[in-house]
PyMOL Python script that loads the backbone (N, CA, C, O; Angstrom):
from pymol import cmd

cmd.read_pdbstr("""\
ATOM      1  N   UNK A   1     112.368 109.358 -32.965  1.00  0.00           N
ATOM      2  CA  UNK A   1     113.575 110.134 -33.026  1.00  0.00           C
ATOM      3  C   UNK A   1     113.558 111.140 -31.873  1.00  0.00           C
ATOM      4  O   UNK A   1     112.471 111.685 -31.680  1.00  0.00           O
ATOM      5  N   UNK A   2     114.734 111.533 -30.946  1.00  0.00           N
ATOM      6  CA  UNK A   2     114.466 111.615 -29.751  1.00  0.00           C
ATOM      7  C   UNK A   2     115.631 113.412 -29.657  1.00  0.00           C
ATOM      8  O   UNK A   2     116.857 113.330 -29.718  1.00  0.00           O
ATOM      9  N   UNK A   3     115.310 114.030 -29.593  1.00  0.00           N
ATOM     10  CA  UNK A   3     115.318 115.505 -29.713  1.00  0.00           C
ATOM     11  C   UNK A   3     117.014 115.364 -30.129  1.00  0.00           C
ATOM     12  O   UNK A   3     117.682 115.439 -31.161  1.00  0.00           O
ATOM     13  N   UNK A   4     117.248 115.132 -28.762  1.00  0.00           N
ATOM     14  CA  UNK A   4     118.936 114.957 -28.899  1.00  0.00           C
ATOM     15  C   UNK A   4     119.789 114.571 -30.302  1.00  0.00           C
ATOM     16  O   UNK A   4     120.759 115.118 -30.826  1.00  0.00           O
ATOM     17  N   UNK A   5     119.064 113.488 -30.645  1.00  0.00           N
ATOM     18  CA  UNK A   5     119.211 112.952 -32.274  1.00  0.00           C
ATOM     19  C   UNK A   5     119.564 114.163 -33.098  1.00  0.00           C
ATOM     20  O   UNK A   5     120.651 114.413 -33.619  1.00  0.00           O
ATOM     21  N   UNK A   6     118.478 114.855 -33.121  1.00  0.00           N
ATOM     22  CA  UNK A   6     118.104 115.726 -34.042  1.00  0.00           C
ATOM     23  C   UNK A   6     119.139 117.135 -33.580  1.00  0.00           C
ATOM     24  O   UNK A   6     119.088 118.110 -34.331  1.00  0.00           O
ATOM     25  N   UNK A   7     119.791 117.181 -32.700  1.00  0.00           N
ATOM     26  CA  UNK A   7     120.592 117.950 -32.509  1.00  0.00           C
ATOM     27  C   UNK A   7     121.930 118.362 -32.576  1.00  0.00           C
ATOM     28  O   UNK A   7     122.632 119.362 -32.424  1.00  0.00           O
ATOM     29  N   UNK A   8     122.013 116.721 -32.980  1.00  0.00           N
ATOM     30  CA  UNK A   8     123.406 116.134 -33.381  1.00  0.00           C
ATOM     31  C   UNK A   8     123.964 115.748 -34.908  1.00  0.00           C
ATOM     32  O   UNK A   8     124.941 115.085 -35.255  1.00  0.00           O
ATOM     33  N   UNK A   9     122.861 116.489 -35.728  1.00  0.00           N
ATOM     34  CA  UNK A   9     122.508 116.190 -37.018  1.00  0.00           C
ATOM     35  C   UNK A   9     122.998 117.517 -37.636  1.00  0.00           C
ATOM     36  O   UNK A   9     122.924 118.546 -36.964  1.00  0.00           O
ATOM     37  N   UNK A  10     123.684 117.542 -39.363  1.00  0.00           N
ATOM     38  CA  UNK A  10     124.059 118.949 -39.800  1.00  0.00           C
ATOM     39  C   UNK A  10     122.409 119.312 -41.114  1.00  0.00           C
ATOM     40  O   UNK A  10     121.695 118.616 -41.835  1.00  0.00           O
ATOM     41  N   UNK A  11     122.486 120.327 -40.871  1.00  0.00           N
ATOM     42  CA  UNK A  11     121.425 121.152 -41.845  1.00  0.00           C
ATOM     43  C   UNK A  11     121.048 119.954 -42.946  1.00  0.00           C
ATOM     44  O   UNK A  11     119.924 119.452 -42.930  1.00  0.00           O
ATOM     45  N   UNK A  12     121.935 119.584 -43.782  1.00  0.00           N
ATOM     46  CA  UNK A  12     121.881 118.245 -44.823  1.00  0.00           C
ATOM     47  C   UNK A  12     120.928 117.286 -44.599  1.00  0.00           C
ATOM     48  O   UNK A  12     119.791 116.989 -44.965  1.00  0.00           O
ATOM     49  N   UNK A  13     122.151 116.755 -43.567  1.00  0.00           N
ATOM     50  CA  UNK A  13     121.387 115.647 -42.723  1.00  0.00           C
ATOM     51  C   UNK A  13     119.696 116.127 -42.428  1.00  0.00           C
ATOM     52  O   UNK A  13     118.874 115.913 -43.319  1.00  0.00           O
ATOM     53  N   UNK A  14     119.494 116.434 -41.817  1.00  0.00           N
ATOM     54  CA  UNK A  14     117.965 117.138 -41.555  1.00  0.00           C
ATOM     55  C   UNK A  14     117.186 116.842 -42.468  1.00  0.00           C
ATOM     56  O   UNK A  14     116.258 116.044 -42.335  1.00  0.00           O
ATOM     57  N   UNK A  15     117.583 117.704 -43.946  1.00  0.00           N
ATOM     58  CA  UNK A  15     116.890 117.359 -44.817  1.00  0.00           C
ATOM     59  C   UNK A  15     116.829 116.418 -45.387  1.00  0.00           C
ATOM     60  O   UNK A  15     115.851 116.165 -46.091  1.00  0.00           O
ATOM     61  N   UNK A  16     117.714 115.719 -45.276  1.00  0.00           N
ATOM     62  CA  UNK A  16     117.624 113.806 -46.166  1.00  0.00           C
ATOM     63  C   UNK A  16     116.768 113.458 -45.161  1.00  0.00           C
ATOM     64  O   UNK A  16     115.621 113.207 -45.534  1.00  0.00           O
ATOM     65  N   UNK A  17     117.011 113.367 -43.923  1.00  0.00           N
ATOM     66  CA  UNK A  17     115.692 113.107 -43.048  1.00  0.00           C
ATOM     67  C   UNK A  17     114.282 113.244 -43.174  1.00  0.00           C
ATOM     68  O   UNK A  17     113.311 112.501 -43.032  1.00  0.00           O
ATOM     69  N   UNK A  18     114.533 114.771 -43.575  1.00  0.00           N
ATOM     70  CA  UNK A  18     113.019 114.738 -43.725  1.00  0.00           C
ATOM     71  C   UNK A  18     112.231 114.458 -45.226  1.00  0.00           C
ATOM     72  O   UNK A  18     111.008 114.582 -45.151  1.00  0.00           O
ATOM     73  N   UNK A  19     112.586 114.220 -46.112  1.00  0.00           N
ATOM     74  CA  UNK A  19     112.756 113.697 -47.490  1.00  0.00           C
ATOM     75  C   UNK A  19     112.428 112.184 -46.977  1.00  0.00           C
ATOM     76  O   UNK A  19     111.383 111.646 -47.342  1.00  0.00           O
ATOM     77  N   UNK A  20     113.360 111.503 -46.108  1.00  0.00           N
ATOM     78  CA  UNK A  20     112.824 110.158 -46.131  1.00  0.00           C
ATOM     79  C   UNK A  20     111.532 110.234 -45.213  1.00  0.00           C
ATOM     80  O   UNK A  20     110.589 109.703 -45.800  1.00  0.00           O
ATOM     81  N   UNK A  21     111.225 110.662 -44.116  1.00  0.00           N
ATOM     82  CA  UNK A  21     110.003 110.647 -43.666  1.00  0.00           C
ATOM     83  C   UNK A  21     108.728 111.149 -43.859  1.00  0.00           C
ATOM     84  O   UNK A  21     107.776 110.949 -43.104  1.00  0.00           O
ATOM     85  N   UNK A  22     108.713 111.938 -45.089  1.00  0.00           N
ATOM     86  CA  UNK A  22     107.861 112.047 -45.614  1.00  0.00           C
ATOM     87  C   UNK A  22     107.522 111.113 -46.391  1.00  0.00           C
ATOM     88  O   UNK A  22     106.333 110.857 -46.581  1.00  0.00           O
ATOM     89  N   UNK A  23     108.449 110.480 -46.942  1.00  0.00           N
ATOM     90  CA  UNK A  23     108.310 109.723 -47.932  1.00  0.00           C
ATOM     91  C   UNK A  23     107.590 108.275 -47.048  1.00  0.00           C
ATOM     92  O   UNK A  23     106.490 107.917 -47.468  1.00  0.00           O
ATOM     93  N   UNK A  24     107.993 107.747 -46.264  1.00  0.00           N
ATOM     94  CA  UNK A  24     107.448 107.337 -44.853  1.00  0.00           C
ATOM     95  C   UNK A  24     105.986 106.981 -45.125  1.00  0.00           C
ATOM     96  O   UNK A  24     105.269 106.008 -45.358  1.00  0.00           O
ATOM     97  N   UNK A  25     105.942 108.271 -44.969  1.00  0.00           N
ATOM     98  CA  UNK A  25     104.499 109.084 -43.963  1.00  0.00           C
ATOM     99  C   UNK A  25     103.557 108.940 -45.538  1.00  0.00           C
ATOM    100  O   UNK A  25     102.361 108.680 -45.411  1.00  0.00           O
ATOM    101  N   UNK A  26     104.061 109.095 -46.824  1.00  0.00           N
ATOM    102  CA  UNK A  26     103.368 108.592 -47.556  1.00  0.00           C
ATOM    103  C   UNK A  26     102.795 107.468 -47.992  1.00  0.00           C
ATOM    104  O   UNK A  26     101.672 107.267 -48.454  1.00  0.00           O
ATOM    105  N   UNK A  27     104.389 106.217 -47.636  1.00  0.00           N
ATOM    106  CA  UNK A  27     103.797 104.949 -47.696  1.00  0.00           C
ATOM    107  C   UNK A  27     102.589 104.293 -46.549  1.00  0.00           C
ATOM    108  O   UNK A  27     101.917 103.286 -46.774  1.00  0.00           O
ATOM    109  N   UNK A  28     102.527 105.008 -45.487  1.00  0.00           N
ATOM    110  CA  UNK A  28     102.075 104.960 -44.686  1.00  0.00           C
ATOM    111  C   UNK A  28     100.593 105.229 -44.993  1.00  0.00           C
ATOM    112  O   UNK A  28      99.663 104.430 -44.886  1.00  0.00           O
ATOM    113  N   UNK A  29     100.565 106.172 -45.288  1.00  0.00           N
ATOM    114  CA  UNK A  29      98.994 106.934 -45.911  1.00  0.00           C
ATOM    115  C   UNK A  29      98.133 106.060 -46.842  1.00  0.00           C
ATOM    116  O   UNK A  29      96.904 106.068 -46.915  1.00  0.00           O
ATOM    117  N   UNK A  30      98.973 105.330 -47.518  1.00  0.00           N
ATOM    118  CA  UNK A  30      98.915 104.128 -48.562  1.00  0.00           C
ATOM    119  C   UNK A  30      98.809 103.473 -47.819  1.00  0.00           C
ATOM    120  O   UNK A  30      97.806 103.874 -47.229  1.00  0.00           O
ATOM    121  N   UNK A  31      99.172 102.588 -47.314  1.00  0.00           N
ATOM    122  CA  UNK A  31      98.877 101.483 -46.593  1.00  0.00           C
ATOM    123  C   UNK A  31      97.579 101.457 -46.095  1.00  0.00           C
ATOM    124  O   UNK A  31      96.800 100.513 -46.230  1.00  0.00           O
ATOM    125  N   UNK A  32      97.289 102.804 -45.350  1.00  0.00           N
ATOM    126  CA  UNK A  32      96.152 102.793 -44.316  1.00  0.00           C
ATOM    127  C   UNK A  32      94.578 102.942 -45.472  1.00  0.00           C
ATOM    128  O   UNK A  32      93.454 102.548 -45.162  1.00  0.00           O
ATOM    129  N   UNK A  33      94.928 103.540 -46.650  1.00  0.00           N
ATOM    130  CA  UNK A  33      93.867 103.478 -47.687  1.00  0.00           C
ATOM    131  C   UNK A  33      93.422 102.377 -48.116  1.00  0.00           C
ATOM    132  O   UNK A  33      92.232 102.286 -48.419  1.00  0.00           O
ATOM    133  N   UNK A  34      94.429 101.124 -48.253  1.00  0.00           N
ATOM    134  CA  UNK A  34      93.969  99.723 -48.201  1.00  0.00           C
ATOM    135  C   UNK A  34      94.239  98.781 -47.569  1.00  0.00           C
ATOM    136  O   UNK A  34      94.582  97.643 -47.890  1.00  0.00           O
ATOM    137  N   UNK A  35      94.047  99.366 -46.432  1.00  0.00           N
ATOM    138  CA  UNK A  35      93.785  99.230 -44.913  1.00  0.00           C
ATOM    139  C   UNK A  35      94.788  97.881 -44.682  1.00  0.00           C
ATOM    140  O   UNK A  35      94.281  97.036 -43.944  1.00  0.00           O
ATOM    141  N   UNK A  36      95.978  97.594 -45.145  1.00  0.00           N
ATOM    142  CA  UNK A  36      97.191  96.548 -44.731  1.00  0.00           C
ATOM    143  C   UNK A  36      98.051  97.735 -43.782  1.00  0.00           C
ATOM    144  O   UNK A  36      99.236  97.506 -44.022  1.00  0.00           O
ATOM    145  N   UNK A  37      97.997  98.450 -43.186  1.00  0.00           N
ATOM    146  CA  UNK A  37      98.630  99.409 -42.183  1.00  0.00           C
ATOM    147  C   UNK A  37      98.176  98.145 -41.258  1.00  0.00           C
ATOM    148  O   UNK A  37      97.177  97.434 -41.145  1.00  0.00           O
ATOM    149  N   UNK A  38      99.781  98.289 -40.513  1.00  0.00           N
ATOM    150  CA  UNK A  38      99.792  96.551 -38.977  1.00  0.00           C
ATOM    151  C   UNK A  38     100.309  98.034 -38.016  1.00  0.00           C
ATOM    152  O   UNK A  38      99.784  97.808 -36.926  1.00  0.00           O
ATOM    153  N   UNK A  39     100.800  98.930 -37.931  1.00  0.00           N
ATOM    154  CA  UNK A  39     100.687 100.031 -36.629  1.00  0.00           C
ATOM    155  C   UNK A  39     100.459 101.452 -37.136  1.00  0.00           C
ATOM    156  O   UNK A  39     101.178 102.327 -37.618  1.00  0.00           O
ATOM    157  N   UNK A  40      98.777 101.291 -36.740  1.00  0.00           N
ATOM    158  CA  UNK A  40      98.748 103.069 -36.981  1.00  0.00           C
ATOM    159  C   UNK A  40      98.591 103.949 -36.072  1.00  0.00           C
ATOM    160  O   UNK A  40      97.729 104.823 -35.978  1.00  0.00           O
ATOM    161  N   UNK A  41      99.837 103.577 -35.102  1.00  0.00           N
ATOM    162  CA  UNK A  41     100.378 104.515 -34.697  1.00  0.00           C
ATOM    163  C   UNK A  41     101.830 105.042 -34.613  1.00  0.00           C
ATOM    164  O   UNK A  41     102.473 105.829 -33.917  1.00  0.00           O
ATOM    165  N   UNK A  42     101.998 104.341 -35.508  1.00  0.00           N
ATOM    166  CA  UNK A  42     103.084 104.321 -36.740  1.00  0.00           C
ATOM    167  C   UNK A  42     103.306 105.732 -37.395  1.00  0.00           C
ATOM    168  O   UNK A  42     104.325 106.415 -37.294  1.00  0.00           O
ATOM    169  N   UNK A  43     101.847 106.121 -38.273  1.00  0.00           N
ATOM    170  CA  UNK A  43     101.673 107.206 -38.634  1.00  0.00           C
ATOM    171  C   UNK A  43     102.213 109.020 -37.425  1.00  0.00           C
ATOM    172  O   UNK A  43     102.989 109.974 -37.469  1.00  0.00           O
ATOM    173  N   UNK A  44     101.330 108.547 -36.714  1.00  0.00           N
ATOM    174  CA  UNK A  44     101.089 109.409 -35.594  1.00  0.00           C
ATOM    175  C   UNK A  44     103.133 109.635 -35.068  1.00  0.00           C
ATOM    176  O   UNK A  44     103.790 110.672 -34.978  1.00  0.00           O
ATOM    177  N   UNK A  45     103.421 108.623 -34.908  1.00  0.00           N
ATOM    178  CA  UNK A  45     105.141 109.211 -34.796  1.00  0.00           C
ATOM    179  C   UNK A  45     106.001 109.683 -35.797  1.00  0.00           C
ATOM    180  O   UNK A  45     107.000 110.395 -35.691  1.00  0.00           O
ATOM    181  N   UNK A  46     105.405 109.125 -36.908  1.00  0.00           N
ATOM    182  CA  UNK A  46     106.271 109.905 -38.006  1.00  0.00           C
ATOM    183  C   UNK A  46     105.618 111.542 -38.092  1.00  0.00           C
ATOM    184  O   UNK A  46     106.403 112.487 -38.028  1.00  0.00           O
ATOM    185  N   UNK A  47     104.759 111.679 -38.179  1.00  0.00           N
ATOM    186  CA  UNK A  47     104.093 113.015 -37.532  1.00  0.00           C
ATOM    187  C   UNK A  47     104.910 113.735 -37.156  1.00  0.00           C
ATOM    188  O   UNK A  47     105.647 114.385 -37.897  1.00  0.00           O
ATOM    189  N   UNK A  48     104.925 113.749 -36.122  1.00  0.00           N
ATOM    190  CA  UNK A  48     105.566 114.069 -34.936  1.00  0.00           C
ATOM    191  C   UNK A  48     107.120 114.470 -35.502  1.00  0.00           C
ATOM    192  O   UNK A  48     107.509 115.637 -35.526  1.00  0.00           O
ATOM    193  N   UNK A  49     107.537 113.889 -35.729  1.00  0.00           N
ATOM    194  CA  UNK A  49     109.338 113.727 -36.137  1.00  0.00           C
ATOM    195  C   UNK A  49     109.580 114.585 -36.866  1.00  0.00           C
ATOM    196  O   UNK A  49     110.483 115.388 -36.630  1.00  0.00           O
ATOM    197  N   UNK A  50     108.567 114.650 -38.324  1.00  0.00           N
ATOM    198  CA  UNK A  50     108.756 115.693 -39.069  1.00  0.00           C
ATOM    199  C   UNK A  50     108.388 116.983 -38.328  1.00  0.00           C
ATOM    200  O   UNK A  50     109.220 117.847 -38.604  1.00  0.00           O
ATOM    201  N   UNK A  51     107.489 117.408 -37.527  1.00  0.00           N
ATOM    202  CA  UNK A  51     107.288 118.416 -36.766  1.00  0.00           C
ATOM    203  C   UNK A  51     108.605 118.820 -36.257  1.00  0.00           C
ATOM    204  O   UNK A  51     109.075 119.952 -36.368  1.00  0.00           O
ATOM    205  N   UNK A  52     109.179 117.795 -35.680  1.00  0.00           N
ATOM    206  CA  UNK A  52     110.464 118.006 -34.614  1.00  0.00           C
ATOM    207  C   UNK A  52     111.323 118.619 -35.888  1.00  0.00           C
ATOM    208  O   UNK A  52     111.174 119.840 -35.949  1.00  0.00           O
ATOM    209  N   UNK A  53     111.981 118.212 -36.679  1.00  0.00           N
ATOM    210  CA  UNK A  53     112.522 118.088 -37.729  1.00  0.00           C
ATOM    211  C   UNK A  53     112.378 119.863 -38.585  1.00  0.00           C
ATOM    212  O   UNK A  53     113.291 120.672 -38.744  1.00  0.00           O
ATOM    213  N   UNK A  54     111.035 119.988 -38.959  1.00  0.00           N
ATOM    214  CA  UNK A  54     111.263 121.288 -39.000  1.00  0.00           C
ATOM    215  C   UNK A  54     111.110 122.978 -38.040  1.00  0.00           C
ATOM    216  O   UNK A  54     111.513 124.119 -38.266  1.00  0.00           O
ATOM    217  N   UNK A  55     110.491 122.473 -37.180  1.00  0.00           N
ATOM    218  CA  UNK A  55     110.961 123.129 -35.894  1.00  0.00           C
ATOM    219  C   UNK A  55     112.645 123.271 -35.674  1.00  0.00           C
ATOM    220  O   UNK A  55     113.046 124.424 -35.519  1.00  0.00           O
ATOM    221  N   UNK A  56     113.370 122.489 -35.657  1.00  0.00           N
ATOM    222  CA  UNK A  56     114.656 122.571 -35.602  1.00  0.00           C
ATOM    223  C   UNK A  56     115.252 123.036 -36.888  1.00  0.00           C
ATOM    224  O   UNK A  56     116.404 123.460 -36.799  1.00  0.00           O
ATOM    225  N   UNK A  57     114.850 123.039 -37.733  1.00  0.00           N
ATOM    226  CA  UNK A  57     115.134 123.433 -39.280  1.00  0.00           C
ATOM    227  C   UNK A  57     114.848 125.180 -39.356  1.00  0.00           C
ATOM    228  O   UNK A  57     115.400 125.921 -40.169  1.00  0.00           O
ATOM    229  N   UNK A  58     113.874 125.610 -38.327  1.00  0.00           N
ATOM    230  CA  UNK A  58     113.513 126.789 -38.475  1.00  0.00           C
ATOM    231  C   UNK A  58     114.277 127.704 -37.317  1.00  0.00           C
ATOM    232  O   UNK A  58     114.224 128.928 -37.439  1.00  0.00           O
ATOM    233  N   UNK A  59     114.795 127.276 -36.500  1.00  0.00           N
ATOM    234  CA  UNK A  59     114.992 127.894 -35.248  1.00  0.00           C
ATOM    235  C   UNK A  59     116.388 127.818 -35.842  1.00  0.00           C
ATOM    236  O   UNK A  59     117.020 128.719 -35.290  1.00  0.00           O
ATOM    237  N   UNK A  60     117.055 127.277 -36.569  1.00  0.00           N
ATOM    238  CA  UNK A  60     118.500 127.352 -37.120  1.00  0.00           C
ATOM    239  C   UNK A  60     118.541 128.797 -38.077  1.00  0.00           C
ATOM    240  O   UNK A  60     119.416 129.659 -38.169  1.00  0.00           O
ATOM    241  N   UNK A  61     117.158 128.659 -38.761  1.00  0.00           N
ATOM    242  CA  UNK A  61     117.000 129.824 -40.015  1.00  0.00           C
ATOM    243  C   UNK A  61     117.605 131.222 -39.082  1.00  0.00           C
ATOM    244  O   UNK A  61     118.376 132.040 -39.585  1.00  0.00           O
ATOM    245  N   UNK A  62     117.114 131.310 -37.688  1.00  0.00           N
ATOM    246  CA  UNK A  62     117.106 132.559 -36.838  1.00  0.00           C
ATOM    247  C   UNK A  62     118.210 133.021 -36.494  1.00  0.00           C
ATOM    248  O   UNK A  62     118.266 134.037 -35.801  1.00  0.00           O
TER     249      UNK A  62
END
""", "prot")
cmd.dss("prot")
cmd.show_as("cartoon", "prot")
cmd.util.cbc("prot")
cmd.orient("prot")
């Protein structure tokens, strides 16, 4: 998800976002525990997104 995305998105939006990528980032976590994860670096971008995600979530708070 590529900054711009995320800039073009309302407060809502954001959060259904980040609700699903966590949710993501959990199946993900799962996967990699019984080790059927096929890209883990998969993980590592959903990471990331949610970072982006509330970084932009917080700089709105201001």
């Amino acid at each position: 998800m590529k900054t711009n995305e995320i800039k073009d998105m309302t407060t809502a939006e954001l959060n259904e976002k980040l609700a699903e990528l966590k949710q993501e980032l959990f199946n993900l976590r799962f996967q990699h525990a019984v080790n059927q994860l096929d890209n883990p670096l998969r993980m590592k971008a959903v990471k990331k997104d949610i970072a982006r995600i509330k970084t932009f979530l917080r700089q709105q708070e201001q």
